[in-house]
C-alpha positions, 0 to 999 in steps of 0.5 A: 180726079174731078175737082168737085169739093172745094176748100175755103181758101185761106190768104196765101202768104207772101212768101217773101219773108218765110224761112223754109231752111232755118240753118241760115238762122244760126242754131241758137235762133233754131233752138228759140224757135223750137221753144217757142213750139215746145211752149205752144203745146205744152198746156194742152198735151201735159192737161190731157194726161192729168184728165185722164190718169196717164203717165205725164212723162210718157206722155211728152216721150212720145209726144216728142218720140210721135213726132219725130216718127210723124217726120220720118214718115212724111219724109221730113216735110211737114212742119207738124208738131203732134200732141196729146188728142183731147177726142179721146179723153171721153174714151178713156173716161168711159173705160177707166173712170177717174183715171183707175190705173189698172183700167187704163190699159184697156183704154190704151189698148183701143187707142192702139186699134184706133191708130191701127185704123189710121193705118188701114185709112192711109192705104185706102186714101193711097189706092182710092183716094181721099174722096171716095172714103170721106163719103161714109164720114161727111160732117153730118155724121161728124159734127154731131160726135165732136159735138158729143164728146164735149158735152158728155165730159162737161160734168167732169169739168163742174165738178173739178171746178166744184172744188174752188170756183174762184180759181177755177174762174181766174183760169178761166178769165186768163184764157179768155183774155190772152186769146181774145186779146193778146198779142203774138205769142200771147195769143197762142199759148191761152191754155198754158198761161190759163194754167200757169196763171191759176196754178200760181193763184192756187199756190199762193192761197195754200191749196198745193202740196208740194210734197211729192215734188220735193220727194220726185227724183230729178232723173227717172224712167218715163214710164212704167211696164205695168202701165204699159198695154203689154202688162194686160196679157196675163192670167189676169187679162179680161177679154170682154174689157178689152172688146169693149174698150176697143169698140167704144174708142176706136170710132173715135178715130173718124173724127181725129182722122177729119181734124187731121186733115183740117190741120193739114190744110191749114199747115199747107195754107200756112206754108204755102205749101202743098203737103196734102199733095206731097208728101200727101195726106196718106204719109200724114195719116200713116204718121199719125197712126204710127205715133198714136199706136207707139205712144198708146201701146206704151201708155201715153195719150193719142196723139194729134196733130197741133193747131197751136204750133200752126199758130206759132208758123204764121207768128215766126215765118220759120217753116223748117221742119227742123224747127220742130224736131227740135221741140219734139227732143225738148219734149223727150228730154223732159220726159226723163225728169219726174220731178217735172211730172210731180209739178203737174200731178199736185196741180189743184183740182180747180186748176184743171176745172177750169181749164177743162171747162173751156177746152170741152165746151172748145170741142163741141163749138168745133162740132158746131162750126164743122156744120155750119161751114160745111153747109150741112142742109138741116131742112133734109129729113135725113140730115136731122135724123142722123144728127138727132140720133147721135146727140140722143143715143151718146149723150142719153147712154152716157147719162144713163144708169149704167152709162152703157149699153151691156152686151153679154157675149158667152162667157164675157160682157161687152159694153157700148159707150153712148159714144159708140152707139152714137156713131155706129148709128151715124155711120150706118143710117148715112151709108143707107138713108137715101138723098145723100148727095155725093158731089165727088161723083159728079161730074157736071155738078163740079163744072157748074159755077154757081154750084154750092161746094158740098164738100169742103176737105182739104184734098189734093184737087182743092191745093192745086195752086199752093207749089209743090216742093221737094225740099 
């Protein structure tokens, strides 16, 4: 393969102090370290199901559960800890708004069919390689969608923090400080302290009951069949809702399926190691598809691999994969304990404004940041047609009076998020616009020196100086 798109390189690490086999720590320190994981993700994956309505104790199950079967997959590689996708949380709003328990497997249902298109993904990767299929997603297109989904979920945030500014302000603030300056772990857990910080604060002022804590069992089911997608096929199953939640959420997929990558070469870079290479990005992708399929069909969010555990590698130098599979079993440990769950349902409605507040305005800004690195020439007509109609149609639709396109379709009704409409638009208009240069495919361009990258995905032809390892 022609190494014609190339990657920012990050500053390799002296390896000469990284741990790649924790056992020589002794299991106590393995346990520490995998704490320290489990903390690392813990705000952003339990924040999402509390967005959306789902279940918090299946969503640590498989959260847990997603990752080990990630591990399996890329045959024990990959130091990767997966996590609940906030891309998704504008597909679960638009399908079951305010969290209504009866509409949340529909939604789970088109989360499902997104790591499905993992799937297919991963096996075009394999046989056509990485290049050719980015073509049809270049940054033009996603950029503008992750852009969206920030925006369209801003008015939720508002009106969470409608309900108490001050505190919404203090998790807020909190945030901010511990990411701007705080040091070591500090620094890598922003989201958790925000929400431990405020939530106190929240306690403190009386707007917390408590009650359902004291009443939640110790011990319990992780979650229940009829929030499963299996309860949808009944006498009661609505065909048209199903079509809808499965077009509106699983364009979704394309901008996870980019951040995916991005986190896998940060991982590489981290590690200084090559996983692009080996185990390779279809392993990756396939992992990830398989833990969003198991964790959605069961009522869980989709999940996504980690940017906050990356942090925590580069913080401790252990890069053991074992490591992680030991907060992956935390996760599911507390996933069988509801009274846990309950801590997190009563959480105030200002707690999660504020955190919200920051995470989706987080979103856009990586919308804006993949444009910008990526060189996206805006002086091209088709670059800012492509980028106009997807921010019009996904924000002007979900802003509507109906807040979709409605298609009737015989005897059900089919309805199209602006989401969706933004970048099946996107698609298309990039796959037939002319002017759209495709750098894989050329050859002399790759052998210039003074040529601009126009392509900087973390493929296995940018990697090749990070070792390749069979550990």
């Amino acid at each position: 393969m022609a190494k014609s798109a190339t990657v920012p390189t990050m500053g390799a690490q002296d390896p000469t102090d990284a741990v790649h086999d924790a056992r020589v720590l002794g299991k106590p320190k393995m346990v520490i370290f995998g704490l320290q994981h489990l903390f690392a993700m813990f705000g952003a994956t339990i924040l999402v199901p509390t967005l959306t309505g789902l279940s918090v104790s299946a969503t640590l199950l498989f959260a847990g559960v997603g990752t080990l079967l990630f591990h399996f997959v890329t045959k024990g590689k990959v130091p990767a800890f997966l996590g609940s996708s906030f891309a998704f949380i504008a597909g679960y709003a638009a399908i079951a708004p305010a969290g209504e328990a009866n509409l949340l497997p529909y939604a789970c249902l088109g989360v499902a069919c997104s790591g499905l298109l993992y799937l297919i993904l991963s096996a075009l990767f394999k046989v056509f390689g990485p290049l050719r299929i980015m073509r049809f997603f270049p940054p033009v297109v996603t950029g503008p969608i992750v852009i969206c989904i920030g925006l369209i979920l801003a008015s939720s945030a508002i009106a969470n923090c409608d309900t108490n500014w001050p505190v919404a302000l203090l998790a807020i603030a909190t945030i901010i400080v511990a990411n701007i300056w705080g040091k070591g772990m500090i620094k890598i857990i922003p989201i958790l302290l925000g929400v431990v910080v405020s939530y106190v604060v929240a306690a403190v002022v009386g707007l917390v009951d408590f009650a359902p804590v004291a009443e939640a069992a110790w011990v319990g089911a992780p979650f229940l069949w009829d929030n499963t997608v299996f309860s949808l096929f009944g006498s009661s199953f609505d065909a048209g809702l199903a079509i809808t939640a499965i077009i509106t959420i699983m364009p979704l997929a394309f901008a996870t399926m980019i951040e995916h990558i991005g986190d896998m070469s940060a991982i590489s870079s981290t590690c200084n190691r090559n996983y692009i290479a080996e185990p390779g990005l279809h392993r990756t992708l396939l992992g990830d598809g398989l833990a969003t399929m198991v964790g959605s069909l069961f009522g869980a969010p989709a999940n996504t691999t980690y940017g906050e555990n990356t942090g925590v590698l580069a913080l401790t130098r252990v890069f053991d994969p074992r490591v992680v599979r030991i907060a992956a079993l935390f996760a599911i440990l507390l996933s069988f304990c509801p009274k846990f769950a309950a801590v997190i349902a009563v959480m105030p409605a200002c707690v999660i404004g504020g955190v919200s507040l920051v995470l989706y305005g987080m979103i856009s800004a990586v919308g804006i940041r993949n444009l910008v690195e990526n060189h996206v020439d805006f002086m091209q007509t088709r670059n800012v047609l492509i980028t106009a109609l997807i921010l019009v149609l996904s924000l002007g639709i979900a802003y509507s009076a109906a807040g979709a396109i409605v298609l009737p379709a015989g005897s059900i009704t089919i309805s199209l998020s602006g989401l969706a409409v933004g970048s099946i638009v996107g698609i298309v208009l990039n796959i037939i616009l002319p002017g759209h240069e495709e750098p894989w495919n050329n050859e002399k361009e790759a052998e210039q020196p003074s040529g601009k990258p126009e392509l900087t995905l973390p493929l296995e032809a940018d990697l090749v100086d990070m070792p390749i390892t069979n550990e």
